[in-house]
N, C-alpha and C positions, 0 to 999 in steps of 0.2 A: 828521692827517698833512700832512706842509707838501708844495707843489706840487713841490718836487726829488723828494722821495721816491713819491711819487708815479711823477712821469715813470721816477726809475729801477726800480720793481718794474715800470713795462711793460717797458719793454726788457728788464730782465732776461725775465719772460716771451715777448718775441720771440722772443728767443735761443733760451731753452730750446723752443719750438716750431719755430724754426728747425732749432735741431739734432736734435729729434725725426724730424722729416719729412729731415732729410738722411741722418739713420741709418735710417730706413725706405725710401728708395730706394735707399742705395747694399744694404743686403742684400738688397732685392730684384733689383737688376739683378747685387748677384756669383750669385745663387740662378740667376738667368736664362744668366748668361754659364757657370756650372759644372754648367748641364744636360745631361744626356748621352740623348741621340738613340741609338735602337736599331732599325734596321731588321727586323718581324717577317714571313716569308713565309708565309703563313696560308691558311688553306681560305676558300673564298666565306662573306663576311660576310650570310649567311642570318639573318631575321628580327634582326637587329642583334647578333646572340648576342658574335662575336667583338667590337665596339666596346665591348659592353658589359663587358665583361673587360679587355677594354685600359682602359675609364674609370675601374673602379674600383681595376686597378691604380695608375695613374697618381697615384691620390688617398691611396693610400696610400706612395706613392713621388714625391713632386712635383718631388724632383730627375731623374726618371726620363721620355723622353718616348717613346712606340711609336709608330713610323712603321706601319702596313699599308700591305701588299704585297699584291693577294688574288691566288691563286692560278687556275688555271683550273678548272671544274667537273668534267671528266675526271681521273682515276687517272693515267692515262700521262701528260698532258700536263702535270699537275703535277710529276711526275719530270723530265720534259724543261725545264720552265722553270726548275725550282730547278739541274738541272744546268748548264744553258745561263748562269745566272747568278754560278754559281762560275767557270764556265771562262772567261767573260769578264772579268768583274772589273769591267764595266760601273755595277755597283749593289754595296755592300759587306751581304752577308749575315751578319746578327747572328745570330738565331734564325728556325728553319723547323718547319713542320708537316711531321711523317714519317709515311706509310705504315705500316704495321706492317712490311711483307717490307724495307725500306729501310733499315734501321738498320746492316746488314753493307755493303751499296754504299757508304753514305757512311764508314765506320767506313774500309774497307779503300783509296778514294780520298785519307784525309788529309782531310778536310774539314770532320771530326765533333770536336769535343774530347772527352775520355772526359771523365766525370762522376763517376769512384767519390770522387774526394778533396772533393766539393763537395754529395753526397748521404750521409748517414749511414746506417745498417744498420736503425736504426729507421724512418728515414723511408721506407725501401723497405720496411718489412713492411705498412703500410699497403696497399700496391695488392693485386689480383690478381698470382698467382703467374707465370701465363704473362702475362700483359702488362708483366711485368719480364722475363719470358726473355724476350721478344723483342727487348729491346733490350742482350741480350747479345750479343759478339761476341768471340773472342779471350780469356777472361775477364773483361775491360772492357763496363764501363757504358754507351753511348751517347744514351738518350735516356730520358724518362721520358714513362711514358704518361697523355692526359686524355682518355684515352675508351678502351672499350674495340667491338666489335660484332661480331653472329655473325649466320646465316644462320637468318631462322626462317621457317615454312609462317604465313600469312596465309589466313583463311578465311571463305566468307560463315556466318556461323552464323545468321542467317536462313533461307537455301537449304538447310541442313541440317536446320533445325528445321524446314525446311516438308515436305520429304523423310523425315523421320525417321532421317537418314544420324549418323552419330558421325563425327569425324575421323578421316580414317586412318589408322592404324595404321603400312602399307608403302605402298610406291609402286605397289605392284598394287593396292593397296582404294584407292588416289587417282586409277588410272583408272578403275576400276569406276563409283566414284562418281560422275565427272567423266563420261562416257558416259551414265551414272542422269540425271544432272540435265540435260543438253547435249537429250537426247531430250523431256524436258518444257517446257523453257526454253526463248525466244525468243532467236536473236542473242546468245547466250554461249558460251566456250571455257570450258575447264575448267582450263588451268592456266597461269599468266605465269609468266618469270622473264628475266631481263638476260642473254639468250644472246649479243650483238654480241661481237665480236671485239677483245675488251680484259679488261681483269683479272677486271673481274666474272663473264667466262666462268669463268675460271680456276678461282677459288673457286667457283663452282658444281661445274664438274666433278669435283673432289677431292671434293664431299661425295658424288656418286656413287660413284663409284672405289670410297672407306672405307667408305659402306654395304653397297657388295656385294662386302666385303673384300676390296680390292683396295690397292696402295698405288706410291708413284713410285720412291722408295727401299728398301732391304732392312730397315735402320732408320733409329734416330734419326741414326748418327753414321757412316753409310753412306757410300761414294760407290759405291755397287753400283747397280745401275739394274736394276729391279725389276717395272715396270710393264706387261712385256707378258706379261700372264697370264690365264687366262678371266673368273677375275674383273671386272678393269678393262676386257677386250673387252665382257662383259655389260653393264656399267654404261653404255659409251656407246651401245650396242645399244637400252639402255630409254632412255635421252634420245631418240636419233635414230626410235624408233618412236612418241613421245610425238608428235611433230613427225607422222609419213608414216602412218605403220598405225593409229593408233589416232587421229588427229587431233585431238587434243582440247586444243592448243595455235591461236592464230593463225602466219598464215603468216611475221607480223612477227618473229615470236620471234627468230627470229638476227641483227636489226639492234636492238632492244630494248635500251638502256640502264637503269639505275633509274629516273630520272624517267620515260621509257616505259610500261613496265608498268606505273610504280605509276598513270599517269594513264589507263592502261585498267583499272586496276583500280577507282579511285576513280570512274571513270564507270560501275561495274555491267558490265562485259563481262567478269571472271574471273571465277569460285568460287575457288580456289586460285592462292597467288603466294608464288613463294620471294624475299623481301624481307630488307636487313637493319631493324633496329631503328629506325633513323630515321623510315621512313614510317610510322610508329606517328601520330605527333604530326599529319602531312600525312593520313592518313586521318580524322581526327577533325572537320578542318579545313570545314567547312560552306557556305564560301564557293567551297573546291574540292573539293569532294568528295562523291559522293550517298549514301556507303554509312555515312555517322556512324551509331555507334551499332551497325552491322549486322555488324562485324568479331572476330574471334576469332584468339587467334594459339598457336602450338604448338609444339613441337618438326619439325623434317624428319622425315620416315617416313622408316621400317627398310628398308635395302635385302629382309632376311626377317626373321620372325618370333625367328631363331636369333640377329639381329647385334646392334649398336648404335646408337643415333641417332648422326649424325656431323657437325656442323656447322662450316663452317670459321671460324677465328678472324680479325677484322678489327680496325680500331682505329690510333688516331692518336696521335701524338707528338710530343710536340717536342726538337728537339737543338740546341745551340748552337754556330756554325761556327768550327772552329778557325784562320780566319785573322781572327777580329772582332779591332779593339782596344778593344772596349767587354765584353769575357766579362764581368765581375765583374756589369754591371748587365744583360746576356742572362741571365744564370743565374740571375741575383735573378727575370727575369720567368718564364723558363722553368719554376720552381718555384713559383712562384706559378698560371700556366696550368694546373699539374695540381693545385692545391689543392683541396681539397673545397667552398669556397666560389664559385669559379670555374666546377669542375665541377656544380652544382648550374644552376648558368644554365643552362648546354648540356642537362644532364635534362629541366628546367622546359618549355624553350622549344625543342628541336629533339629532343627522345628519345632523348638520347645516353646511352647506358648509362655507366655510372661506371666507371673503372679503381680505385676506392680502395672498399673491402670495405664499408666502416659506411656509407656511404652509401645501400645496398640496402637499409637500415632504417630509410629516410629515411623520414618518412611521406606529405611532400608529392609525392615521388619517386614513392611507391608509388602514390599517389590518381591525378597523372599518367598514369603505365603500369603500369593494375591488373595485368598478365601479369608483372612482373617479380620476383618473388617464386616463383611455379611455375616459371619459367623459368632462375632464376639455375642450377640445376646444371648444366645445358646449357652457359652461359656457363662455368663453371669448368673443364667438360673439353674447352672449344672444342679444337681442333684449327689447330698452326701450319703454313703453309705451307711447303714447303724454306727453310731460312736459309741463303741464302748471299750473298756480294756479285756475285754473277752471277744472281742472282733474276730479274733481267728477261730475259735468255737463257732460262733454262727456262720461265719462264712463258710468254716470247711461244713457242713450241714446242709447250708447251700449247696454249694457244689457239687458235694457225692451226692444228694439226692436226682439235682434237673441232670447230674451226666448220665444216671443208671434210666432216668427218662429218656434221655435221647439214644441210649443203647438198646432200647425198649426192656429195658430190665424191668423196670415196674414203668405201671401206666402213671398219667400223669397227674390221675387223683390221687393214686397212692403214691407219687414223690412227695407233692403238696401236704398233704399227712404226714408224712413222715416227720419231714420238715417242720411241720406245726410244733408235734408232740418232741422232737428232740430241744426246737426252740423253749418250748416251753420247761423242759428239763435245766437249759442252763437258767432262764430269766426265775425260777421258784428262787435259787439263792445265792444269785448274781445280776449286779442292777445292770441295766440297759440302759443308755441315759440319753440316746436320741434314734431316729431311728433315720 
């Protein structure tokens, strides 16, 4: 080959590696420049669970980038930021993590996009049944659920097997016991639960109420107010004696949040603690925890032997805010968050019960949280709180009433009044639309 030809197959090769590498940056930087940023407003990035969902989203979406937001570790306070941040306009909100009771407040605010046109009929027979109604609202869709969680009894099964005691049945044979073992046991109470004056009261005290057939509304689609009845008087009567006459609670109990309890519980100072599903994974935990290994979990006890178990229904969601101009790629993540692949992390790594059905027969799920399989019928007939978009009105009503009961601030006919007449204040001229 003569020395022209030569020189010209380099150059030509220049070129063409030239233009290789100029066509490989200019698609990279339009890939860069046509990325589309999604601000997501998320629950506290605990053991990495949420990054790790956002990562593997991201890798399968690499036009797609998720901003975290994390929210505050509190219930109510996460309601207040994500409001605080619509009303300001401060920060532009893509996608947020919902509450279970929140799907109506943001639905009836305008804030919520509905979602029926962008979820199929198939893709919703996947979840659990109530954890799609609950993100019903007006006939419309608003959010889809990746988790779902219910209130279960926590128990030393050690202190039972050394007592010979079974789990209780009612909440009379859980003081009994809780007395049984208090008198042979050093510096132990016998029962925790997140009584402080915030939601987690709330749902606590509905599953009293419904044990000892009691209820807030007439029914489902009521705006009747319903709640002051001997029933519902009893129920906070055996809270408020759990506390004063029969003592088998600590004195903290009414400032008690979940981390609270569960970290007297996890130090050996409960027998009994009404926990949701989460602290499953956090009991197990060896580095924080002395009872690994020692724990047992069950249904709530029967208000009596004649009722039902009655666990309230909790659980998270996400909905996509209908002033984003990014929906198309919110909704792309949003449906990805509740995938079963997604939700499998949160199982693995925080003991988040699945909102999507086959996953219960997951069997790494199951090996994680051996209880979940005895437990799942519980989980199906959980019980939802009032739906409405004035949820936080009734429930804060709730709450400051049964906490000034359990303070003995007022007795617990006059909480249950109270409560009636404020309920009834908001339900005169704002509908209630289940209860």
């Amino acid at each position: 080959m003569s020395k022209n030809r030569i020189k010209i197959a380099i150059l030509l090769s220049v070129i063409i590696v030239i233009g290789f590498v100029s066509y490989i940056y200019t698609q990279n930087n339009q890939s860069i420049k046509e990325q589309v940023v999604i601000n997501y407003y998320s629950q506290p990035d605990i053991n990495g669970v949420v990054s790790e969902i956002i990562s593997n989203f991201e890798k399968l979406h690499p036009d797609i980038k998720v901003n975290l937001v994390e929210l505050p570790p509190n219930t109510d306070d996460k309601l207040i930021t994500i409001k605080k941040a619509f009303q300001s306009g401060e920060m532009q909100v893509d996608v947020f993590d919902c509450d279970i009771v929140w799907p109506p407040i943001f639905a009836a605010s305008g804030w919520a996009e509905p979602l029926d046109e962008h979820v199929s009929k198939e893709e919703l027979e996947k979840f659990l049944p109530e954890a799609v109604n609950a993100n019903l609202y007006m006939g419309q869709l608003w959010g889809l659920p990746y988790r779902i969680d219910a209130g279960m009894l926590y128990y030393r099964k050690d202190l039972l097997e050394k007592y010979n005691k079974t789990v209780p049945m009612t909440w009379d044979e859980l003081v009994e016991t809780s007395i049984y073992i208090m008198e042979r046991e050093d510096n132990i109470k016998g029962f925790g639960a997140s009584w402080d004056e915030f939601e987690g009261l709330t749902a606590n005290a509905l599953e009293y109420i419904w044990s000892f057939g009691g209820s807030i509304f007439s029914d489902t689609h009521s705006q009747q107010v319903n709640i002051n009845t001997k029933e519902s008087i009893d129920a906070l009567s055996f809270m408020v004696d759990m506390i004063h006459k029969h003592k088998i609670t600590s004195n903290e109990i009414t400032v008690y949040s979940s981390g609270d309890v569960r970290e007297s519980f996890f130090n050996g100072d409960i027998i009994f603690m009404r926990d949701w599903s989460s602290g499953w994974e956090l009991s197990q935990d060896a580095q924080n925890s002395q009872v690994v290994g020692k724990v047992g979990i069950s249904e709530l006890p029967l208000g009596d032997m004649k009722g039902n178990n009655y666990t309230t229904l909790g659980g998270w969601q996400v909905m996509v805010s209908s002033f984003s101009n990014k929906k198309e790629a919110a909704i792309e993540f949003a449906k990805y968050r509740t995938s079963e692949e997604a939700q499998k992390v949160g199982a693995l790594k925080m003991s988040h019960l699945p909102s999507i059905k086959k996953l219960y027969n997951d069997s790494e799920i199951n090996e994680s949280m051996p209880f979940l399989k005895y437990m799942y019928p519980s989980f199906e007939k959980a019980y939802l709180r009032p739906v409405s978009p004035y949820y936080a009105e009734i429930s804060k009503t709730i709450q400051n009433s049964v906490h000034r009961a359990l303070l003995n601030e007022l007795t617990p006919t006059q909480a249950i009044e109270l409560i009636e007449m404020n309920l009834k204040n908001i339900t005169q001229t704002k509908q209630v639309v289940a209860n």
